[in-house]
ZADO-1210 file (C-alpha; in nm, 4 decimals, padded with zeros to 6 digits):
<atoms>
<atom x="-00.8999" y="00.3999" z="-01.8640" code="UNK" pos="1"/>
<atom x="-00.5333" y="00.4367" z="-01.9645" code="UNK" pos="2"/>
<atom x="-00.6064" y="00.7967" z="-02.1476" code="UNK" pos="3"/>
<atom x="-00.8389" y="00.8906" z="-01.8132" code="UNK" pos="4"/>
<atom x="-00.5430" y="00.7860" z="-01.5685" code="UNK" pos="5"/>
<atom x="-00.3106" y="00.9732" z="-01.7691" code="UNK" pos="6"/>
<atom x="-00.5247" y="01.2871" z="-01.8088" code="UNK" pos="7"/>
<atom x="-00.5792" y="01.2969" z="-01.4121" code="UNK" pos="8"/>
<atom x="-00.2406" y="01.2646" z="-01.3400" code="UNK" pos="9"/>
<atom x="-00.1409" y="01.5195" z="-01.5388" code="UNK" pos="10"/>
<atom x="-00.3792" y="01.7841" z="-01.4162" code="UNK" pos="11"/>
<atom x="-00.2898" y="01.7071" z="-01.0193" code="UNK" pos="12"/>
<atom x="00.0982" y="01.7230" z="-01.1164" code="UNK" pos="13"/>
<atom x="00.0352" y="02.0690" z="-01.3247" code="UNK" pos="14"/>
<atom x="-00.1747" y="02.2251" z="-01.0771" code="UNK" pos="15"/>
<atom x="00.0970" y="02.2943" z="-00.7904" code="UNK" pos="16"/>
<atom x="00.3953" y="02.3361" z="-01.0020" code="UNK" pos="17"/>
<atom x="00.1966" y="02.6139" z="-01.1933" code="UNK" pos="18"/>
<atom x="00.1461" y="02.7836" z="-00.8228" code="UNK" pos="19"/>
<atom x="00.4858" y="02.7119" z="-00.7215" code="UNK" pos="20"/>
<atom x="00.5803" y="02.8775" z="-01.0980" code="UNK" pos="21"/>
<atom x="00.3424" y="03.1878" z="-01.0227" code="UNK" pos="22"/>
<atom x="00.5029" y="03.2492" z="-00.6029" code="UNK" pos="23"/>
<atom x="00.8302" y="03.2200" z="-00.7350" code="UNK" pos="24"/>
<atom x="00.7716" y="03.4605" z="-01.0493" code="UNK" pos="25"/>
<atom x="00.6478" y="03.6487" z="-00.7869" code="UNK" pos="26"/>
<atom x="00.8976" y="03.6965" z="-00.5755" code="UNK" pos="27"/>
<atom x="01.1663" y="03.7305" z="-00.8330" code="UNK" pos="28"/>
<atom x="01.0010" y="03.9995" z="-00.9161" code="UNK" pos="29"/>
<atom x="00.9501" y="04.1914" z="-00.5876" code="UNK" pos="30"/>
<atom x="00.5538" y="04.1656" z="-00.5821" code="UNK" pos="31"/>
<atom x="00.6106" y="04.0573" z="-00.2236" code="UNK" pos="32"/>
<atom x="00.7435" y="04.3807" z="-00.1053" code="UNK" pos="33"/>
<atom x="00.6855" y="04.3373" z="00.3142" code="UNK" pos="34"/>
<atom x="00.8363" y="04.0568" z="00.5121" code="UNK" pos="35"/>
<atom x="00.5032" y="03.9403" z="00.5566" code="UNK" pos="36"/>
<atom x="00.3909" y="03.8776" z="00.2156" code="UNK" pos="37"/>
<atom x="00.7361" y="03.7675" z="00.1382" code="UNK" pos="38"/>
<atom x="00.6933" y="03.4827" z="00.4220" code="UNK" pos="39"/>
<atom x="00.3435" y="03.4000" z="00.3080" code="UNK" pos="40"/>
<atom x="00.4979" y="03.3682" z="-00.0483" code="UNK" pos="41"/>
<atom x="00.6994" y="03.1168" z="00.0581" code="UNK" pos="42"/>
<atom x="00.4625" y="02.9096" z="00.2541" code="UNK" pos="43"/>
<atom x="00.2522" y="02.8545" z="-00.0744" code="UNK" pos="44"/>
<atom x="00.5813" y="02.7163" z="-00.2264" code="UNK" pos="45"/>
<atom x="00.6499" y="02.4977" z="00.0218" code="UNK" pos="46"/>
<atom x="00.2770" y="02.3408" z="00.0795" code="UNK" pos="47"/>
<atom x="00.2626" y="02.2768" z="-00.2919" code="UNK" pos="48"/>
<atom x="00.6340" y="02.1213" z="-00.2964" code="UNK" pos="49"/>
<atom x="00.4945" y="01.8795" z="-00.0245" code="UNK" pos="50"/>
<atom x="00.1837" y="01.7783" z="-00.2614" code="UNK" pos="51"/>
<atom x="00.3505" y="01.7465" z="-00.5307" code="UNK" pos="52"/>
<atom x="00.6183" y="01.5471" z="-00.4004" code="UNK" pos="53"/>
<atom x="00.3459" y="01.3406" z="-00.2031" code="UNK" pos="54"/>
<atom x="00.1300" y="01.2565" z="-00.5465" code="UNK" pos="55"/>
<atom x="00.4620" y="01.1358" z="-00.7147" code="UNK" pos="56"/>
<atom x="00.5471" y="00.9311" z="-00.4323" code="UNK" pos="57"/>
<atom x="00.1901" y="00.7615" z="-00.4789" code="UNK" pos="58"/>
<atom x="00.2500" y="00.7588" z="-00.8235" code="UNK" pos="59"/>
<atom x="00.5460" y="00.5521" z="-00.7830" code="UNK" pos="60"/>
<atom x="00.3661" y="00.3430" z="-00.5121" code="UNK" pos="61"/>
<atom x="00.0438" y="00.2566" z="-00.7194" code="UNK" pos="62"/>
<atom x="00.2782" y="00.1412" z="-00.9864" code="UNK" pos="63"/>
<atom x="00.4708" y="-00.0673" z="-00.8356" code="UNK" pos="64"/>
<atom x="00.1984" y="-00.2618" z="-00.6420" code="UNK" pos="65"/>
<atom x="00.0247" y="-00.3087" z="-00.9681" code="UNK" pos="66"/>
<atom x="00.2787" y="-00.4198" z="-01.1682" code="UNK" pos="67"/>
<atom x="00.4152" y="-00.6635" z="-00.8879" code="UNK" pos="68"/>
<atom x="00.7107" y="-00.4837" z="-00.8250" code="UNK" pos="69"/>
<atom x="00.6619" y="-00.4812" z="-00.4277" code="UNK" pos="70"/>
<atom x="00.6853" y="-00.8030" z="-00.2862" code="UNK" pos="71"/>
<atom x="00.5358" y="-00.8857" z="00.0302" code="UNK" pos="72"/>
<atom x="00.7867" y="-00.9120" z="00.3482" code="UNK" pos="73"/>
<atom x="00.6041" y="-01.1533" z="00.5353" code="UNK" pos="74"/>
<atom x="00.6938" y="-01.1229" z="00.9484" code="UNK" pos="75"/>
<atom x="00.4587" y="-01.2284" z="01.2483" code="UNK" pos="76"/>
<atom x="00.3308" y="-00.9283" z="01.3916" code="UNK" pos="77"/>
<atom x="00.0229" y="-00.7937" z="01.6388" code="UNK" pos="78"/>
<atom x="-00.2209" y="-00.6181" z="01.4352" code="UNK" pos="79"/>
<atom x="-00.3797" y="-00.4626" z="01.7791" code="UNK" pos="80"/>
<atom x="-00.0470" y="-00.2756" z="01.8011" code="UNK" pos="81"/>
<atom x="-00.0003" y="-00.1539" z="01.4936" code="UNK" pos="82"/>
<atom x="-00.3330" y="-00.0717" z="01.4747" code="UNK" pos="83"/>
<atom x="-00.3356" y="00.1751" z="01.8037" code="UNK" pos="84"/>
<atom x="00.0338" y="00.3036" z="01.7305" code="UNK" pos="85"/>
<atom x="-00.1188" y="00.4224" z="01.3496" code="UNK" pos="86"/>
<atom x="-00.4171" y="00.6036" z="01.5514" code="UNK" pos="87"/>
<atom x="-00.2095" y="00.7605" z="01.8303" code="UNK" pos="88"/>
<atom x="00.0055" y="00.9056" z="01.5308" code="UNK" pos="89"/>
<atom x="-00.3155" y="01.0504" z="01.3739" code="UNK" pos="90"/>
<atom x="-00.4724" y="01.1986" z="01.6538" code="UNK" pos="91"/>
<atom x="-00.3187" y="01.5558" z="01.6495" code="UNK" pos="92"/>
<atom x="-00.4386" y="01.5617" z="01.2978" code="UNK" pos="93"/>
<atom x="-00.8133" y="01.4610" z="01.3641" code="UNK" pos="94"/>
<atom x="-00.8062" y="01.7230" z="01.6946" code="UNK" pos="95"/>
<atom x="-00.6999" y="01.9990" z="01.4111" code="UNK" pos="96"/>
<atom x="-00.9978" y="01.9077" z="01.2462" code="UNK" pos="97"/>
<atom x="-01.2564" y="01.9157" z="01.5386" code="UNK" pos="98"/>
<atom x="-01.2694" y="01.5042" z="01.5088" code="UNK" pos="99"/>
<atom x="-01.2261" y="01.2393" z="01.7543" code="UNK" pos="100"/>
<atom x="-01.0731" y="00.9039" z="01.6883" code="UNK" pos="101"/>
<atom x="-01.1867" y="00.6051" z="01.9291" code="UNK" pos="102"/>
<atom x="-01.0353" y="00.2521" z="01.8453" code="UNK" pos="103"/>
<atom x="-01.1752" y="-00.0758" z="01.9412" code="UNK" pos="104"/>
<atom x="-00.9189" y="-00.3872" z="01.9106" code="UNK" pos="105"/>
<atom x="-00.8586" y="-00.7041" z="02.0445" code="UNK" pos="106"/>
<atom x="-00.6314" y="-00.7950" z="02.3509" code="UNK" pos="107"/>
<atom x="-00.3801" y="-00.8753" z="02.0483" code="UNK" pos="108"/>
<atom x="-00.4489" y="-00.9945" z="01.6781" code="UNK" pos="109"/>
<atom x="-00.0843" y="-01.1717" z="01.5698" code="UNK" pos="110"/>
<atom x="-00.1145" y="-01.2345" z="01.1583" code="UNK" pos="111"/>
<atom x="00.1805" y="-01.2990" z="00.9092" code="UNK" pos="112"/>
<atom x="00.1543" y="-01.0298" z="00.6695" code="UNK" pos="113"/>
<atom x="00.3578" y="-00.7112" z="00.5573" code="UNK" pos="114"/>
<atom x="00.3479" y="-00.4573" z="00.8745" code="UNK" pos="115"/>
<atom x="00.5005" y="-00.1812" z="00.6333" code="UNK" pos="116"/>
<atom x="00.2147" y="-00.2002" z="00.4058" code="UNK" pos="117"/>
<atom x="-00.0864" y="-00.2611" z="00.6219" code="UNK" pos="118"/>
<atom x="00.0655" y="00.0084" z="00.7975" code="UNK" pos="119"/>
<atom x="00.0308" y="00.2516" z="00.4821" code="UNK" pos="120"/>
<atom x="-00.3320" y="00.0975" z="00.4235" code="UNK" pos="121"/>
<atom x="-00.4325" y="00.2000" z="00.7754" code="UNK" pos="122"/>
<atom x="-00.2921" y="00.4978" z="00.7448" code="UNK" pos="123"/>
<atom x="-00.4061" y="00.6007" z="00.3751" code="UNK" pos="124"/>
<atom x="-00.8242" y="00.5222" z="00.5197" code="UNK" pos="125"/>
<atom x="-00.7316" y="00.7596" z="00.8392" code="UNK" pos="126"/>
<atom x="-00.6025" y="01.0062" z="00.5982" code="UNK" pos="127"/>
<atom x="-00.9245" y="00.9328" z="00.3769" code="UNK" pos="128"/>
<atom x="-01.1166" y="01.0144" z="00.6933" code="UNK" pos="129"/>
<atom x="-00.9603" y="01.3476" z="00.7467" code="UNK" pos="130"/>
<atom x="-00.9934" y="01.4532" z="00.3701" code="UNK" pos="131"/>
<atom x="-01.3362" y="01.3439" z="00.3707" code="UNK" pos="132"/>
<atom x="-01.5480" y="01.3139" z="00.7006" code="UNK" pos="133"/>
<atom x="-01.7356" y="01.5989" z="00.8413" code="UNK" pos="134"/>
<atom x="-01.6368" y="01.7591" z="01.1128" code="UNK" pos="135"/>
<atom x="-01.7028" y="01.7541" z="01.4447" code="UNK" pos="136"/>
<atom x="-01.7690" y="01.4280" z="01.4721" code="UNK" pos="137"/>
<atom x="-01.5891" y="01.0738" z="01.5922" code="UNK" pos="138"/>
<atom x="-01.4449" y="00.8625" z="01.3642" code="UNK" pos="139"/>
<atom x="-01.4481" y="00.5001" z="01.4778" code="UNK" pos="140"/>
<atom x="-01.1949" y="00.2474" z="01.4532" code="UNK" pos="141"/>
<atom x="-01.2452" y="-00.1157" z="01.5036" code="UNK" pos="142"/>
<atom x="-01.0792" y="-00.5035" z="01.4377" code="UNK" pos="143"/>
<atom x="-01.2604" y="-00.7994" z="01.4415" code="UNK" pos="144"/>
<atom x="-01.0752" y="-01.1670" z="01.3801" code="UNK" pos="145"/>
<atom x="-01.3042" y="-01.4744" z="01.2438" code="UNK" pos="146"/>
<atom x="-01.1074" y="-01.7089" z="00.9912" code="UNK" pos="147"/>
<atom x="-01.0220" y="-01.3531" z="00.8994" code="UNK" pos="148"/>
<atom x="-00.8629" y="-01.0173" z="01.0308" code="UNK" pos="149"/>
<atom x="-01.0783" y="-00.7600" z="00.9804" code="UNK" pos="150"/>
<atom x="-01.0754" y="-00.3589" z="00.9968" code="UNK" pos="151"/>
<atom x="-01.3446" y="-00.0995" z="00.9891" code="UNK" pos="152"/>
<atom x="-01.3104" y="00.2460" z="01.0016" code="UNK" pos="153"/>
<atom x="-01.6511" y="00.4513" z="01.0115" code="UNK" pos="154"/>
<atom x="-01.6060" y="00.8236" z="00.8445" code="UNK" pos="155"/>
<atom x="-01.9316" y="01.0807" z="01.0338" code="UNK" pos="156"/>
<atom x="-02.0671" y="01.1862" z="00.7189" code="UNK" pos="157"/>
<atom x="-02.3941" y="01.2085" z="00.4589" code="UNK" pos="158"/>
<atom x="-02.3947" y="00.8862" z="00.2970" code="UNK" pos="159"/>
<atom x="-02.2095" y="00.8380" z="-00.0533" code="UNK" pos="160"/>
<atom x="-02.4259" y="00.7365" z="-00.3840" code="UNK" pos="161"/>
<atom x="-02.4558" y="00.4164" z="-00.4676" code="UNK" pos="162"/>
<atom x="-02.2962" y="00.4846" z="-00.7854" code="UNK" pos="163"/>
<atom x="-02.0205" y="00.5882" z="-00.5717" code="UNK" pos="164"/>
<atom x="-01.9874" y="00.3135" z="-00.3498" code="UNK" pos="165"/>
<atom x="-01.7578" y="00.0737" z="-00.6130" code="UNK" pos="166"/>
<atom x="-01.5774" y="00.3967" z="-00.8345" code="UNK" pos="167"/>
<atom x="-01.4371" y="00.5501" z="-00.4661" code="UNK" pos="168"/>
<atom x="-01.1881" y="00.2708" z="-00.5093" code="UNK" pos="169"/>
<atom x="-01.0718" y="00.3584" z="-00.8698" code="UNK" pos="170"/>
<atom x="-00.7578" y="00.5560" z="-00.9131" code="UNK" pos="171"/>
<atom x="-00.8468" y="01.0126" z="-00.9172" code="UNK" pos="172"/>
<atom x="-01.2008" y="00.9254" z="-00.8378" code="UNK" pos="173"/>
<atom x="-01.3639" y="01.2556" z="-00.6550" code="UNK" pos="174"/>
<atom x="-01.7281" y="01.2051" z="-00.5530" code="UNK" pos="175"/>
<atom x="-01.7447" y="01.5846" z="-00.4943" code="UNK" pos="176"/>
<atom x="-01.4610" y="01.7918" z="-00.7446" code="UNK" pos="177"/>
<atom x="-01.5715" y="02.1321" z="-00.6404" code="UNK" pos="178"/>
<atom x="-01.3624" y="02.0240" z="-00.3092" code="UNK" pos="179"/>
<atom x="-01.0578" y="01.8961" z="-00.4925" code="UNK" pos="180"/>
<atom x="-00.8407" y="02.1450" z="-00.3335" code="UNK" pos="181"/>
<atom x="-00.9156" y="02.0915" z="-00.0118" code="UNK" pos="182"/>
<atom x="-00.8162" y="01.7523" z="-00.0131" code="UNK" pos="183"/>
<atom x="-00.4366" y="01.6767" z="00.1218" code="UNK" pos="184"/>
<atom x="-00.4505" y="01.3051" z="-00.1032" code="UNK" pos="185"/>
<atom x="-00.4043" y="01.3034" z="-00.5066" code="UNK" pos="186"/>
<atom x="-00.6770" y="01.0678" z="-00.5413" code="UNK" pos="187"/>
<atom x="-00.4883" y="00.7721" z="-00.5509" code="UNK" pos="188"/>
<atom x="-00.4929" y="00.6387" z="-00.1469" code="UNK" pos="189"/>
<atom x="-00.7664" y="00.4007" z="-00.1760" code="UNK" pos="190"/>
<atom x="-00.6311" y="00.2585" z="-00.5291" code="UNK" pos="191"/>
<atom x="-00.3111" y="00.1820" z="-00.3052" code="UNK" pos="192"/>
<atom x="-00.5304" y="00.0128" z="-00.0743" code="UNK" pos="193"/>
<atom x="-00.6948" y="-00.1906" z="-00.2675" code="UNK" pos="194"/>
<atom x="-00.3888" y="-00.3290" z="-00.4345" code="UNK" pos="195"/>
<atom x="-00.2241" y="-00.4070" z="-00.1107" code="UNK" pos="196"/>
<atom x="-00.5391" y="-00.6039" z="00.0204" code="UNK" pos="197"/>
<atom x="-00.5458" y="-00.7991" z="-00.2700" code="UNK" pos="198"/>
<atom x="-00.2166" y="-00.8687" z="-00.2958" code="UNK" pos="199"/>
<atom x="-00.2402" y="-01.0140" z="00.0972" code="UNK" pos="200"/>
<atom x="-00.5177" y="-01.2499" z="-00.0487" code="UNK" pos="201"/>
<atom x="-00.7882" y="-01.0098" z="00.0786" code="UNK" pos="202"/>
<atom x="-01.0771" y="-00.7718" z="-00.0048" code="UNK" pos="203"/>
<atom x="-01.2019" y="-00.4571" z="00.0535" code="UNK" pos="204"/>
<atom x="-01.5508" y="-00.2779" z="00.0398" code="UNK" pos="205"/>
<atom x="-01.7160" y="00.0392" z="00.1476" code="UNK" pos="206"/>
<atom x="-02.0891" y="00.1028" z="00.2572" code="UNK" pos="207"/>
<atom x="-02.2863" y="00.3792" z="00.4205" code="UNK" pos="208"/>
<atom x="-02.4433" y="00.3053" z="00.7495" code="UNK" pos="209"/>
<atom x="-02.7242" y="00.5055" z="00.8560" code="UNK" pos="210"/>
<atom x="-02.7692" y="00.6800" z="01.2012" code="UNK" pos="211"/>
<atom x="-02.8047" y="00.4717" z="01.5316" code="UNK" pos="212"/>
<atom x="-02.9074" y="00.6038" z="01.8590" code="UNK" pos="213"/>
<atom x="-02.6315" y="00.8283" z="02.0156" code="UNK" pos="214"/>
<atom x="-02.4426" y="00.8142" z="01.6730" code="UNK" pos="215"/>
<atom x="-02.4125" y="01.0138" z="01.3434" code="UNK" pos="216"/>
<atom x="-02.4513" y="00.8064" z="01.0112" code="UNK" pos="217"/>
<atom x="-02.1299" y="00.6913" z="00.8632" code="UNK" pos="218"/>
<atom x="-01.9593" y="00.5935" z="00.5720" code="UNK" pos="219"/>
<atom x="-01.7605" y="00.2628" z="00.6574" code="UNK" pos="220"/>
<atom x="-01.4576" y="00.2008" z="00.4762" code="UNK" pos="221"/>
<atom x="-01.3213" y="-00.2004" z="00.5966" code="UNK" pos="222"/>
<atom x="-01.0287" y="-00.4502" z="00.4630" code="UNK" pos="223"/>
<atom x="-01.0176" y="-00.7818" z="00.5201" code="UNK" pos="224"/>
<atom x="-00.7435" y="-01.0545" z="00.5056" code="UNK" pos="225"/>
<atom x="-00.7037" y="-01.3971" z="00.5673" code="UNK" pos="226"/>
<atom x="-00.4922" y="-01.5002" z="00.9142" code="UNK" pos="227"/>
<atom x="-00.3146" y="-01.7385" z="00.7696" code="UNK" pos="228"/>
<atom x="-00.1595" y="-01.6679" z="00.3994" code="UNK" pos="229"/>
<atom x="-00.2919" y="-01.9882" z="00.1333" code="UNK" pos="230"/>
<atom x="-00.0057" y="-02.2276" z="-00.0166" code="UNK" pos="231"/>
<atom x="-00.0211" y="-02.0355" z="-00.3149" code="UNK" pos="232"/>
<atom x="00.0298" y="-01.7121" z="-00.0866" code="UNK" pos="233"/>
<atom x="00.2993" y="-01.8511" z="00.0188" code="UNK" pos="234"/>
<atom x="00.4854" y="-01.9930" z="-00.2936" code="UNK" pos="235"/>
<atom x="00.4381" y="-01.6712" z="-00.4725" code="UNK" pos="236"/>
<atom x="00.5920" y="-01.4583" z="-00.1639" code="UNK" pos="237"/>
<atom x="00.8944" y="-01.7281" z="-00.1833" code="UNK" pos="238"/>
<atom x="00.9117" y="-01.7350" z="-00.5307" code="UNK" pos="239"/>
<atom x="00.9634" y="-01.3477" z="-00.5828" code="UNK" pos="240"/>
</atoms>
């Protein structure tokens, strides 16, 4: 697993700074000879700057949640809130995509948990929507609370295969790799996820659900955590 992590990782990082290599050879060498294709040049530089800087930063983030580097900062928060202010944020980037967003929350949801990090798993299965849903099509957003607080978020889309239904979680894991290069994530968004979950006492899960009347069939991507952290929860979070 080690050797396949390490392999991954080094293809994604090699991959834009060999086209950032290749523009700037490029225009060193005055193959961009009009404004135009200078400007265009430099747009491919950029765009592969920001993924490569993104995939280190998730690099850095996977590897610190694992090794228990990033200790929860517990604070009492509403989850309804952070929940539409994460979705609001997104919207311009599902409209780009011909995709709707539609939330359904609680009045208010108040937990103790990290807000920073719940706010980067919300964000990283929004982002797994985008990368990965087809569009046009809505993708739904919804909170539940039980003994629980628990979020859904439904991706329009063929279903996944079962043998993909546990591996979407582990770390470069691509259920289609002819569309690698479409994708804005490096693979490792739902690894972070899954860390931070579990590290709130919680689980996580995927499953396709199939079309109802009025809607398109799904793939349903959902965290759960418990509203109130255990003793042990707590002791750990004190202790670190």
């Amino acid at each position: 697993m080690r050797r396949d992590f390490i392999a991954n990782a080094s293809h994604e990082l090699k991959t834009p700074i060999a086209l950032i290599r290749g523009y700037a050879e490029g225009l060193s060498q005055g193959v961009a000879s009009t404004p135009e294709a200078r400007a265009q040049y430099i747009e491919v530089i950029l765009d592969e700057t920001v993924r490569l800087n993104r995939h280190v930063q998730e690099l850095l983030e996977l590897s610190l949640w694992e090794s228990g580097q990033s200790p929860l900062r517990r604070e009492r928060f509403d989850l309804t809130e952070l929940v539409d202010e994460v979705t609001a944020r997104f919207a311009p980037r599902f409209r780009e995509d011909q995709m709707e967003v539609t939330v359904d929350t609680p009045k208010s949801l108040e937990l103790d948990a990290d807000r920073e990090s719940l706010c980067q798993a919300l964000s990283n299965f929004l982002t797994n929507a985008i990368d990965h849903g087809r569009g046009p099509g809505v993708v739904r957003v919804s909170l539940t609370a039980g003994s629980s607080a628990r979020l859904e978020v439904a991706n329009p889309g063929a279903p996944l295969p079962d043998a993909a239904i546990e591996r979407v979680w582990e770390s470069y894991y691509k259920t289609d790799a002819s569309r690698q290069r479409t994708f804005s994530g490096a693979g490792l968004g739902l690894s972070i996820v899954k860390r931070i979950i579990e590290v709130h006492g919680g689980s996580c899960g995927c499953r396709n659900q199939i079309a109802q009347p009025g809607e398109a069939a799904s793939v349903v991507f959902w965290w759960e955590i418990p509203l109130q952290p255990s003793r042990h929860e707590v002791e750990e979070t004190v202790n670190r």
